[in-house]
N, C-alpha and C positions, 0 to 999 in steps of 0.2 A: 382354647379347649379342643378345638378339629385340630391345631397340629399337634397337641400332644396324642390324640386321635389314631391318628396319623402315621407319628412313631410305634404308637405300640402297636399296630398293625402290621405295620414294615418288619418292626422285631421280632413278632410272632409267627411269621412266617420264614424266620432265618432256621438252618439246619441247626446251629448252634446253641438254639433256646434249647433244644431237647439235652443237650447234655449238659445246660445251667439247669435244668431240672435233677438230672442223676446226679450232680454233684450236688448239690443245696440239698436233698433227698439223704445222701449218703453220709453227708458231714452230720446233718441233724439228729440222724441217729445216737452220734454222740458226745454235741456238742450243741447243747438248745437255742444261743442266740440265733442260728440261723433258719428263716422263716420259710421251710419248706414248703407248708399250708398255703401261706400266699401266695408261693410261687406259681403251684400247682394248681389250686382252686384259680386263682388271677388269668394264667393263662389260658383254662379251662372255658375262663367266661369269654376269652377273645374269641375260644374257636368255636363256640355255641355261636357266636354275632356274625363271624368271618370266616370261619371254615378252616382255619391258619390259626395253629400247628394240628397234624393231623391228632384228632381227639385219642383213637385206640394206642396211635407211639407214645403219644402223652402219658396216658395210663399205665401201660408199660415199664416205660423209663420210671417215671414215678414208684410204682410196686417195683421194680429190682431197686431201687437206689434206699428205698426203706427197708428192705430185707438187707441189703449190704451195710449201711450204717446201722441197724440192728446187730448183726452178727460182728461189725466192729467191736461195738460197744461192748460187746456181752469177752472179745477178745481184751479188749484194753482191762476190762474191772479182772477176768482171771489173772494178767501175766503182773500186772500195777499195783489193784486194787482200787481204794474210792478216796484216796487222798493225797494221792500225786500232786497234782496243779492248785492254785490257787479257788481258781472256781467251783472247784470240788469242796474245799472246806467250807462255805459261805453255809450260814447257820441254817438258809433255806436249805439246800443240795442236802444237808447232811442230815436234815430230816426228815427229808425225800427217803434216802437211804436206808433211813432204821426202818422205816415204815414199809419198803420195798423189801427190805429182809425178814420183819414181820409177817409180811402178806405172801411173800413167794413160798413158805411154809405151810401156808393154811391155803393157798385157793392160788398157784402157779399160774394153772391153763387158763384162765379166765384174767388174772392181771395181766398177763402177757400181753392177751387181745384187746383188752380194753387200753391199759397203757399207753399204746402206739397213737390212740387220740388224742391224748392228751403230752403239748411239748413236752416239759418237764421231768412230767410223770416216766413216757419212754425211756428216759435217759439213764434216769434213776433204777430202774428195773432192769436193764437190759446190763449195766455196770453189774450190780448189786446180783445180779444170777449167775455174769460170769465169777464175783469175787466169790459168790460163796458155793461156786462148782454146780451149779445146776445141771442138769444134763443135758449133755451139748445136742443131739438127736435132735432130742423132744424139743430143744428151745429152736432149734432150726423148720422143725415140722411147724409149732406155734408161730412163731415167725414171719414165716413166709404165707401164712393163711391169713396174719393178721397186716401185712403187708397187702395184698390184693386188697382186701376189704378197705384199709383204708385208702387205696389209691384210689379205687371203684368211688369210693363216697365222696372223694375230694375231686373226683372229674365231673361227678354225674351234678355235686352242687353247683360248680362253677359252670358246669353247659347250660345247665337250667337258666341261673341269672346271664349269661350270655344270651341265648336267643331271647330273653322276657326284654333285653335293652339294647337288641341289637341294631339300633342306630347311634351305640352311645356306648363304645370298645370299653372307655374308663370309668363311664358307672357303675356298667354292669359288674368292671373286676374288681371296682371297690365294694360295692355290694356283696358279692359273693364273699370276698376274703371277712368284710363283718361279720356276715352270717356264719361264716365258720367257724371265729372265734367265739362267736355267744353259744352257737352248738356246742365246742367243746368245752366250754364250761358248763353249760346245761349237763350235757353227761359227765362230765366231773364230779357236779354237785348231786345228780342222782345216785351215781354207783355208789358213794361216798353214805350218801342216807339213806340205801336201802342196807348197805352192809354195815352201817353202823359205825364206820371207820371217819380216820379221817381225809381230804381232800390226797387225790394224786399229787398235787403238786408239792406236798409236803410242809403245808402252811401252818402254824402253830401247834406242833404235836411237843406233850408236855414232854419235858425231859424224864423225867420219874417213869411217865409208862415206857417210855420208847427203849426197843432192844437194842443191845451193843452191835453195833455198825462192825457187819462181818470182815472179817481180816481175811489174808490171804494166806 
């Protein structure tokens, strides 16, 4: 356990981690298996315990790399659309979809923001606005506001569980990366019943209600 300790100490102090941050950041924009959250939160907790990587470049790197896999995403669904690749069709994704083109009609600015917390959900919406010509401005202004906020929430949770275990680099990162994911499903399942919808991640929406998955 101290050498693996150890290691992630050593790595978290490399100049390098900050741009497996921007990259992990910017692909997950739109492309979900990649687990930026934990990157971020993960490392977050090293630097609450050890001081290494510095917390504010952290942040940073993190909010540009979600605003630029954002604004990917939202390129790939205008020039593509949502059914190019395989992973795109999979019955989930594509009921992310309807439900993202349903909702971006009725309450845009507020899915945009919210979205970005949830994997999936971002992927879904951000394809889904470009495919169906959202307004490119506005979704940039939204974007990027919801960008800082989530990088702000994904540093400040992991600094937290860093200094509360900071004699213990990889509890604390595993801790915090937990914590996040019950967070964002907590807010998943809230926005989800208060609006009376269904879940971001686009999990059993009947076919009968669901809109026709916008074309390009």
């Amino acid at each position: 356990m101290q050498g693996i300790n150890d290691f992630i100490l050593a790595a978290a102090g490399q100049p390098w981690v900050l741009f497996l941050v921007l990259a992990c950041c910017v692909i997950d924009g739109f492309f979900p298996p990649i687990p930026s959250e934990s990157v971020v939160v993960g490392l977050s907790a090293v630097s609450g315990s050890s001081g290494a990587p510095n917390v504010w470049l952290l942040g940073l790197m993190a909010a540009l790399g979600a605003f630029s896999g954002d604004n990917i995403a939202y390129i790939i669904g205008r020039r593509i659309g949502i059914q190019r690749w395989r992973w795109m069709r999979t019955q989930r994704m594509q009921g992310a979809f309807r439900w993202a083109g349903k909702e971006l009609r009725r309450r845009s600015a507020s899915l945009i923001m919210v979205a970005r917390f949830i994997p999936i959900g971002r992927v879904a919406v951000n394809l889904t606005a470009g495919a169906t010509h959202f307004h490119h401005r506005r979704f940039v202004a939204l974007t990027a506001m919801s960008a800082v906020l989530w990088a702000t929430y994904s540093v400040i949770l992991g600094y937290f569980f860093g200094v509360w275990f900071e004699d213990n680099h990889l509890l604390g990162a595993v801790i915090a990366i937990v914590v996040a994911v019950i967070l964002g499903i907590i807010i998943d399942r809230i926005i989800s019943k208060v609006r009376g919808s269904v879940p971001l991640d686009g999990k059993n929406i009947p076919e009968e209600d669901a809109p026709t998955p916008p074309t390009v």
